[in-house]
Wavefront OBJ file of the C-alpha trace (Angstrom):
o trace
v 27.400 -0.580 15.054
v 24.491 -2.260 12.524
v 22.444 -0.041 10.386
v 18.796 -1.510 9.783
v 18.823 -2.491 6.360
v 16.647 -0.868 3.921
v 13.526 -3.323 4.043
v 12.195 -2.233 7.870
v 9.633 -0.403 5.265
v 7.794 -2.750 4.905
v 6.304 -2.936 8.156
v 5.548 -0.059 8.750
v 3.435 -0.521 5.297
v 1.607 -3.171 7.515
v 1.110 -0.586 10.479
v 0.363 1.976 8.560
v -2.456 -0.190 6.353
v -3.626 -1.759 10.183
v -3.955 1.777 11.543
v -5.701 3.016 8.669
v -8.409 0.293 8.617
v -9.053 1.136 11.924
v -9.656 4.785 11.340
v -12.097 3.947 8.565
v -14.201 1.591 10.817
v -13.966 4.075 13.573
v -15.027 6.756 11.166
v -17.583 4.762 9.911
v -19.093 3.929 13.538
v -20.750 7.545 12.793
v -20.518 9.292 16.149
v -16.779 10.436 16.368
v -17.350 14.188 16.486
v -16.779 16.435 13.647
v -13.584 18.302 14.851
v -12.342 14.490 15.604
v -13.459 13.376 12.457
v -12.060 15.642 10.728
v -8.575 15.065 12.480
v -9.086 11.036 11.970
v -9.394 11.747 8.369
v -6.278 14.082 7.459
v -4.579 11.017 9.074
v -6.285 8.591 6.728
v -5.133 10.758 3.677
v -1.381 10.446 5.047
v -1.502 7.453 5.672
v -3.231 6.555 2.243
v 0.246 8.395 0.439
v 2.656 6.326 2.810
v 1.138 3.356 1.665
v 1.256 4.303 -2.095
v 4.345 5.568 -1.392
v 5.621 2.158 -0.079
v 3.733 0.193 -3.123
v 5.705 2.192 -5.704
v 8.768 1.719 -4.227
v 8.270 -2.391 -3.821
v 6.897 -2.093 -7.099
v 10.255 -0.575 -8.733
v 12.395 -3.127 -6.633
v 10.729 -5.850 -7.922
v 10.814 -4.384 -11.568
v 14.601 -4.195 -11.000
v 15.101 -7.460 -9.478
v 13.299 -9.069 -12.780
v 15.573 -6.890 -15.132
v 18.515 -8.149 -13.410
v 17.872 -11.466 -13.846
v 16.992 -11.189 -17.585
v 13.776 -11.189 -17.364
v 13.200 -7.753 -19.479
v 9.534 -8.365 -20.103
v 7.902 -6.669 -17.380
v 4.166 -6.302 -17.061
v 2.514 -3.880 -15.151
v 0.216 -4.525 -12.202
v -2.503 -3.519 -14.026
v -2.259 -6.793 -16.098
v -2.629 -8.409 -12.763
v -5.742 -7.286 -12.328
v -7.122 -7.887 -15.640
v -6.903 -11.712 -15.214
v -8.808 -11.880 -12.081
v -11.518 -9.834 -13.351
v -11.898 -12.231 -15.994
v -15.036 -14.147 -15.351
v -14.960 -16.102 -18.530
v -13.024 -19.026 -17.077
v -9.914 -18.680 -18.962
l 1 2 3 4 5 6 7 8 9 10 11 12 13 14 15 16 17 18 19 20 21 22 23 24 25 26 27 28 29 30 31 32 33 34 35 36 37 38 39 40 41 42 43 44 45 46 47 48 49 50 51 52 53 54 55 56 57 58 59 60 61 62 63 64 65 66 67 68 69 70 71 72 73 74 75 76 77 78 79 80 81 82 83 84 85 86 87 88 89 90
């Protein structure tokens, strides 16, 4: 008997990210009823926190994967960003 290995997360990152675009345009159509809307949206938040959830956790893999292979200067995501906000040209 196989056991799934540990990655099958990430697609359901990808479902859950697909399924939650589609309750924001469908919430942003404007006429889903307010019980239905309000329903739609407790999903959203769930589905918001699995997708965190599932960031974090690729985000500490890949932190480990870099320590492993020497590579001890990690930088944070954040740094990431930084760069491509940078509209100087640098």
């Amino acid at each position: 008997m196989k056991t799934k290995p540990q990655t099958d997360k990430l697609p359901d990152f990808e479902n859950s990210l697909a399924e939650l675009e589609a309750l924001v345009a469908k919430l942003e159509q404007g006429d889903v009823p307010l019980e239905e809307a309000l329903k739609t949206f407790e999903r959203g938040v769930r589905l918001t926190r699995q997708c965190q959830t599932a960031m974090r956790t690729a985000q500490q893999k890949v932190e480990v994967l870099l320590t492993r292979n020497g590579d001890e200067s990690i930088e944070s995501f954040a740094n990431g960003e930084d760069d491509a906000d940078d509209t100087t040209g640098r």
